[in-house]
Structure formats: C-alpha cells, structure tokens
N, C-alpha and C positions, 0 to 999 in steps of 0.2 A: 668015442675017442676023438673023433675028430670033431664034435662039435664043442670041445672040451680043449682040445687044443686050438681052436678058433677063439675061446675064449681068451685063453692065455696069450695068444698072441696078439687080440682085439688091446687088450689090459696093456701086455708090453707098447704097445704104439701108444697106446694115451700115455702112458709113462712119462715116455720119451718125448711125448709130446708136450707133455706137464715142466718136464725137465726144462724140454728148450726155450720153452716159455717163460718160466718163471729166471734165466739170465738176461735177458732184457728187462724185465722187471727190476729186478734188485739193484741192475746197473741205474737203471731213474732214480730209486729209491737213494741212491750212494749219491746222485748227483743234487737231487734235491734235496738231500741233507747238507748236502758242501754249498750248496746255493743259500740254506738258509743259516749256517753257520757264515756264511759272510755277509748275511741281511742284518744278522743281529745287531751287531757292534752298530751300524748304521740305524736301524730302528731306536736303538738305547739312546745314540745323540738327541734325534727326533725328539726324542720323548723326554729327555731332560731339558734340550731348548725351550719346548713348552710346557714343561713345568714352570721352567724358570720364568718364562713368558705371563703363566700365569701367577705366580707370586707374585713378581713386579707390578702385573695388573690388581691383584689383592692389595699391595701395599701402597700405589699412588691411586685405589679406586675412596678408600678412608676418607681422608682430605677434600677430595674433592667431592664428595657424599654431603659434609658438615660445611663445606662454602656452599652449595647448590641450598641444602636446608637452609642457612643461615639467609639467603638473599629471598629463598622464600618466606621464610617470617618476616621479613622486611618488607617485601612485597604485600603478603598478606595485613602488618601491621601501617602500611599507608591505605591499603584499600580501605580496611576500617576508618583512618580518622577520616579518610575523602569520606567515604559514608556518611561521619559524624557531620562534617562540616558542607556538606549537602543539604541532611537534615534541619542544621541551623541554617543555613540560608535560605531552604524552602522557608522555618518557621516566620523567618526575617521579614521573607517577600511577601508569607501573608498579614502578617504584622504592618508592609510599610503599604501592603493596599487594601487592609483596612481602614489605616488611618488617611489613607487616601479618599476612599471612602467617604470618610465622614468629613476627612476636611471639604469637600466636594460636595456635601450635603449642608456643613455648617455654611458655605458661600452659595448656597440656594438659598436656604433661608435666610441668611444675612442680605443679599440679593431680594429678596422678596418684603422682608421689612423694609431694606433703602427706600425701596421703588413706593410699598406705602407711606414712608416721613416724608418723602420727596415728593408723593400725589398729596400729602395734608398738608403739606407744608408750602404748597402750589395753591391750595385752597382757600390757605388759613393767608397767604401771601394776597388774591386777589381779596377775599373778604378785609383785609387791612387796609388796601387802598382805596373799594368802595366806603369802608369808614372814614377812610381820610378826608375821602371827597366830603364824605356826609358830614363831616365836621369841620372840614374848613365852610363852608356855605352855613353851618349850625353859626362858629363862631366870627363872621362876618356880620349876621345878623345881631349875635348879644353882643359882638361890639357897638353896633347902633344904639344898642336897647342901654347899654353900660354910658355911652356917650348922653345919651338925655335925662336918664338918671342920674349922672354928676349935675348935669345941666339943672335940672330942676333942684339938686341940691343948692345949686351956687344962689338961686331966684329963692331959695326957702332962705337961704342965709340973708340975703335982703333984704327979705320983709319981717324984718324982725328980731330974726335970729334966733339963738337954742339957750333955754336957763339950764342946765342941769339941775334933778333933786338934789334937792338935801342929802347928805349923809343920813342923817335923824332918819328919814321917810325910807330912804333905800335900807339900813338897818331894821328898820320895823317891817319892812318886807321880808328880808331874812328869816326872821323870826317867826313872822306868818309862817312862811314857808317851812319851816323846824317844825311849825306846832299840828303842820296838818299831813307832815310827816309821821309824826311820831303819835298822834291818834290814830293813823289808820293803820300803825304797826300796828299800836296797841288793842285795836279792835279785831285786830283779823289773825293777826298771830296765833298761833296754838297754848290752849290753856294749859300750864302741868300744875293738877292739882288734885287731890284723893289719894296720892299715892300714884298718878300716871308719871311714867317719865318716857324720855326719849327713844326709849330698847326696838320702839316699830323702825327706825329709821337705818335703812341697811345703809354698809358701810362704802359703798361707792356714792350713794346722799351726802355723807357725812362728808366723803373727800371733795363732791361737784361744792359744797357749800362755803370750803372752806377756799377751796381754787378760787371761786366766783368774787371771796371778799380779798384778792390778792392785792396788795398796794392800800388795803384799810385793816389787815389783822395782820398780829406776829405769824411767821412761818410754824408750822407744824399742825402734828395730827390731831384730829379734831377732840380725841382725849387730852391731848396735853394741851393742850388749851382752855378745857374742861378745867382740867386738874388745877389752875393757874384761879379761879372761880372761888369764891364763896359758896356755900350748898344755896343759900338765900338768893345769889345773883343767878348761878348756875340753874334753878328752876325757871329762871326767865331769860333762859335763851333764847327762846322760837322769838319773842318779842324782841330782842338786843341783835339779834342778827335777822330776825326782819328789817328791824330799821337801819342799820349799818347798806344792808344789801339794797334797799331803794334809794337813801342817799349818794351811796357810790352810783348808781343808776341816771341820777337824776344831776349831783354835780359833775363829774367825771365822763358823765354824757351829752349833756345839755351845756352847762356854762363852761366848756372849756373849751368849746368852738362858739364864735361870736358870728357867726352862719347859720349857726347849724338847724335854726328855726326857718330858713328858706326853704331851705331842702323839702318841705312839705308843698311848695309853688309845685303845679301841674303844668305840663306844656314848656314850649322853649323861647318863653317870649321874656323868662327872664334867665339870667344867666345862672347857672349852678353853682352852689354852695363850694363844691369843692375845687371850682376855680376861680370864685372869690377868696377862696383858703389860700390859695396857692398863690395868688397876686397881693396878696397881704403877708403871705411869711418872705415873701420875693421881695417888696419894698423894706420888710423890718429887715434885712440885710443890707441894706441900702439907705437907708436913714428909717431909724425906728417909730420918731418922731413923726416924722411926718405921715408915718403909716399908720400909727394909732389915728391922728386927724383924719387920714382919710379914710380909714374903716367907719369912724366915728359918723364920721357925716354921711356916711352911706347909708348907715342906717336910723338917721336921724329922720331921712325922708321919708321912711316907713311908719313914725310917729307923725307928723305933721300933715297929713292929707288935706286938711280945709285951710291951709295957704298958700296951697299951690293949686292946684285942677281938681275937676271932678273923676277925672282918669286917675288918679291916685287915691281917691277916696274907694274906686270901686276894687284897685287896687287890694288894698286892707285889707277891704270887705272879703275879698276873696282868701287875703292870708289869713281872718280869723277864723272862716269855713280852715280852713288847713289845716289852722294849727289846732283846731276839734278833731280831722280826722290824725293828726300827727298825735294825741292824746290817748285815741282808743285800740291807735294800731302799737304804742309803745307799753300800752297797758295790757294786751293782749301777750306781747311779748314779756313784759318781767314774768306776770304770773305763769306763765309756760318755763319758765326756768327754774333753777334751784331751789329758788324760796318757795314752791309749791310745798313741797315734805314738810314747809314750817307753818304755814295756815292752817285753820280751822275756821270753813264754812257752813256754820250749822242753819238747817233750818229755810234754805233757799236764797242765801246770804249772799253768793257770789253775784248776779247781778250789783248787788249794790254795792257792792266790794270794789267790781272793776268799773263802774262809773266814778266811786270815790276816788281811784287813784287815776281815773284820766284828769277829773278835774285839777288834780296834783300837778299832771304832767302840765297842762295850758297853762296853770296858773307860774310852774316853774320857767316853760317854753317864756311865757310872756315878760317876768320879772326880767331873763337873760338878757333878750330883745333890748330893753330898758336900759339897761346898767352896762352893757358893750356899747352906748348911743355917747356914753361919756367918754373923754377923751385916758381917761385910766386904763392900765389896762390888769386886766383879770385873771389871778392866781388861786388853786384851791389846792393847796399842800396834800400828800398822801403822808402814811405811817413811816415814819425812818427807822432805818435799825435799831437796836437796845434803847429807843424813847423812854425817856424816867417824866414821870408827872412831877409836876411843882404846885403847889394849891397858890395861886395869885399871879400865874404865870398869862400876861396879855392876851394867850392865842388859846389857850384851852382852859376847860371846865372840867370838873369832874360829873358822870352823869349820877343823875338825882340817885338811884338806888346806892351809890353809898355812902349817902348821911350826912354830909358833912358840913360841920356846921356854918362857918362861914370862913373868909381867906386865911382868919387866925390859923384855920385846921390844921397842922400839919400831920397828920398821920398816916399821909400814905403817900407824904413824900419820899422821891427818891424809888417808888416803885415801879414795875416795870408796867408802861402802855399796854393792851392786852391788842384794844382795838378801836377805830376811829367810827364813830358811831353818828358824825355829820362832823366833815373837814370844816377846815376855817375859809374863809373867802377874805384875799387880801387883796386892793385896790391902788397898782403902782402907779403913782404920776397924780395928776391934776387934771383940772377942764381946760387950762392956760396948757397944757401936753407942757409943762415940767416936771421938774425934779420926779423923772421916775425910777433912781435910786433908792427912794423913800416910798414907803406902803403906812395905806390904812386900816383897819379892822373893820368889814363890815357883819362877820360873823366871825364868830368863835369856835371853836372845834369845839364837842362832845365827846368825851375819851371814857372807853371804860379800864380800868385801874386792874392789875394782878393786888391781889391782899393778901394772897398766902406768899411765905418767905419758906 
C-alpha cells in the first residue's frame, strides 16, 4: 500500500510539476508568436524592397550588357586591324630593307666598277700623254723629213721639170691592168660545168659575197640576183664576181688614196700616208687647187730619183722592196676573204695563183703612184641606184658575155645594171691644175646587164 501510494503521489508532484512548467512555456510561445506577427509586415517590406531592387537591377543590367559587348567588339575589331596593319608594316620594313639591301650592294658594285674605269682610265690617261710625247718628238722629226722633201721637190722642178704621160699611155695602162685582172679571174675562178653548180656554197658564203661587192652590185639576196641572170651568164658567176671582187679591191683600195702606196715605207723617217691624207684633204678645203699641185709634186719626187741625189735613188730602191712586200701581204689577204668559196685550185695551183695576183697588186700599186703624180685629180665611180645600161654610153661597156654586137646594139637598153665588174676611172682637171669641173675617160666601166624582164 504504501509503496503504491508513493507512487501515486511521486505521479501527482510530476504533474504538478509538468503543470507549472509548461505556463511559462506557452506564455513564450504567445509572446513569440506576437513578436513574430509584428516581424512580418516588416520582413514583407524588406523583401519587396529587394525585389524591387532586384528588378530595377535586371532591367538597367540589359543595356548596359549590349553597351559593354558593343565596345568590346570594337575594341576587339581595332585590335584586329592594328594586327593587320602591323603585319603590313613588318612586310613593308622587310620590303624597304631588302631593297636596302641591294641598293647597298648595287653602290658596291657600282663603286667597285667607278674605282676600275677611273684606275683604266688613269692608265689609258698616262699611256695618252706618253704617246703625246712620242709623237710630238715623232712629228717634229717628219716635219724635217717633209721640209727637205718639198725641198728636193722645188731643186727636181728646176732641173728640168715634170712632162706628164700621155693620156694614150696612161689609158693603155688601164687596160693592161683590166686584162690581167680579168685572166686571173678567169684562170682561178671556179669551173661550173658537167652539171656542177653552185649548191656547195652555204648561205652565210652567199651573204659575205655579196656584203663584200657592196657599192659595185644591186642590193639584195644572192638568189635575186641570180634570178636577174641569164642560165649562160649565171653559170659563170665564180668568174663574174671573182672579178668584180678584185677590182673593188684593187680600185676602191689602191687608186683612191693617192698615199696609199707609202704606207708600205718601214721606219719613221718618212712621214705616214695617213697624215699626208689628212694635210691634203686639210688644203683641198682651203684651196683645192693648189692642193692637187702639191700632192702632185710630192710624189713626183718619188719618180725622179737620178735628178736629184743618190739618197733618193736608194730611197725608191727601198719603196720597190715595199711595194713587193705591199703585193704578197695584200694578196694574202683578198684570198683569205670571200672570194675563197669562188676559186678553184686544182693541181698545186695556188702558189702560183697568189704570186699572180701580187704581181697584179705592184703592178696596180705602181700605175696609182704614176697618175696621182699628175696634176688631175682621180675619181672611180661606184654603182648608183636603179642604173639602166645604154649601149654607146661614154663611161661604160657592156661585158663581153652578152654578145653584143656593136654600139648599134640596142637590146638591152634601158635594163637594169646588175653589177660593176671594173669601175670607170675619171681624171678631173689638167697638168696646168685647171678646169677641174671637166673630167676625162681613162677607163671605162665593165657592167654586167639584168636581161630577164
């Protein structure tokens, strides 16, 4: 019982105990409710302030999202072109030092040539004034030598004086001269005959052959020239421009300088051809007249050695030794030219080939000498443009291979010149050195005739 009612009354005191406890309780719990019903309304401001807070930040963040992007594309789009325009300016800078470069290399070398035209030309400057010396002292002396050679002309004129040839004699010289021209075409020329013709002769022959007769044949290729031909004449070409080709050799080189046979003197004791050239075209501007006279006599003295001194006989002596070696050295050279393709040396022939035509050369060397001694002076016409033959025409013939009969002929008048196969030789003036407006005939041209139309 009693531990029974111990309990019941242990029970009642927690009760009681629970009781009194839990009024203090409920009274928190009443007032923490009334605390939080007056939080609210204040919470709720709060929290729509910053709503609102945050919408206005939503709605001014837009705007300023699309300005921020918009300056960075901008930003981003000049970095790019700086980029671009970087890259071009690096390409520029290697560009402008490249050409740096080489301008700086082109003024090396540029530099480096000067320094050599200015070391040769330092060279070529002292070797000019050593020559100067050496020819002033050269022609101080052939002025002596010039001074006693007038001299001895004036003492040749003296005793005696000069006859000039004959026309007659000096024409029958010509004519020598023609005929041993034109045999030693005709002997050494190339035969066309069995059926041979010219097809060995390549065509740069053909062109040196025809350059070589320039100022004695019409212009053009050596076929149309050909073609201009008879088959009859045309087979004797090698012969026809052999001879044309030593003629131009021998007048066009020999008689048309009235020197030009010194020019074989050795040593400087006498004065050179080409400045007695040049003191005789220097007087023909100055009075012509008197220039033919004194070319005239200048070489008068070189005829006359046994009325003056024995020093002028050994003289001679010495220029016809010369004009032998002036003979073998000029015949050495045609035959080394053009007309070689047109000879035929059969048989061991050329020795006597090339003494033939030196004797050609002395004997022409010597005629010049001769007939520049006269007071005339000395023309040998070339081919003119569209030249028409005339049969009885003063200054030319027509050549033997076309027939014709005599001056009556006219058949091949009015055709065209092909080509000058020995020029005329015309003799202006007198031995009295006048009227040299007026010319004489001492040879006649040889023309060969176009006969096709």
């Amino acid at each position: 019982m009693n531990s029974s009612s111990r309990k019941r009354g242990a029970l009642s005191t927690t009760t009681r105990s629970i009781t009194t406890s839990s009024r203090p309780s409920d009274e928190i719990s009443k007032q923490t409710a009334t605390h939080d019903r007056e939080e609210v309304p204040e919470r709720t401001s709060i929290q729509i302030s910053k709503d609102q807070q945050r919408i206005e930040e939503k709605r001014l963040h837009g705007p300023i999202e699309k300005e921020q992007e918009a300056k960075i594309e901008h930003l981003q789009a000049c970095m790019k072109q700086l980029t671009i325009e970087q890259s071009e300016l690096q390409f520029k800078l290697g560009q402008a030092q490249k050409r740096e470069q080489d301008l700086l290399r082109d003024f090396r070398t540029q530099l480096e040539n000067h320094q050599l035209e200015n070391q040769e030309l330092s060279q070529h400057l002292k070797a000019t004034h050593e020559e100067s010396k050496r020819l002033k002292i050269s022609n101080a002396s052939l002025q002596g030598v010039l001074d006693d050679i007038q001299e001895r002309a004036f003492r040749s004129m003296g005793k005696g004086g000069w006859s000039a040839p004959e026309d007659g004699k000096v024409r029958d010289n010509f004519l020598r001269l023609q005929e041993k021209i034109k045999k030693w075409a005709k002997t050494n020329a190339l035969q066309i005959s069995n059926g041979k013709d010219l097809d060995h002769l390549k065509i740069d022959q053909k062109r040196d052959i025809i350059k070589s007769l320039s100022g004695y044949c019409v212009p053009g290729s050596w076929d149309d020239i050909i073609q201009m031909m008879t088959p009859s004449v045309a087979r004797r070409v090698p012969y026809i421009f052999t001879h044309a080709l030593l003629s131009k050799d021998i007048f066009g080189g020999i008689f048309e300088n009235p020197f030009l046979t010194l020019e074989v003197l050795e040593g400087a004791s006498f004065p050179a051809a080409s400045q007695l050239t040049g003191l005789y075209q220097a007087m023909k501007e100055i009075d012509a007249t008197e220039a033919h006279i004194w070319r005239a006599q200048m070489l008068r003295v070189l005829q006359t050695p046994y009325r003056v001194s024995k020093s002028d006989i050994t003289f001679v002596g010495r220029l016809e030794v010369n004009l032998s070696r002036m003979g073998d050295l000029r015949s050495e050279q045609f035959l080394s030219g053009s007309v070689g393709c047109l000879l035929g040396r059969p048989g061991g022939g050329e020795q006597l080939a090339k003494k033939g035509l030196a004797d050609i050369y002395i004997f022409a060397a010597q005629l010049s000498l001769s007939v520049w001694t006269q007071r005339s002076f000395l023309e040998c016409p070339k081919l003119h443009q569209d030249s028409r033959f005339r049969n009885g025409d003063e200054l030319m013939s027509a050549h033997a291979m076309h027939h014709l009969d005599d001056e009556e002929d006219t058949r091949l008048d009015g055709q065209p010149i092909i080509a000058i196969i020995q020029p005329p030789v015309l003799a202006f003036g007198n031995d009295d050195a006048e009227h040299y407006e007026q010319y004489k005939i001492w040879a006649k041209a040889i023309v060969l005739i176009g006969e096709k139309t």
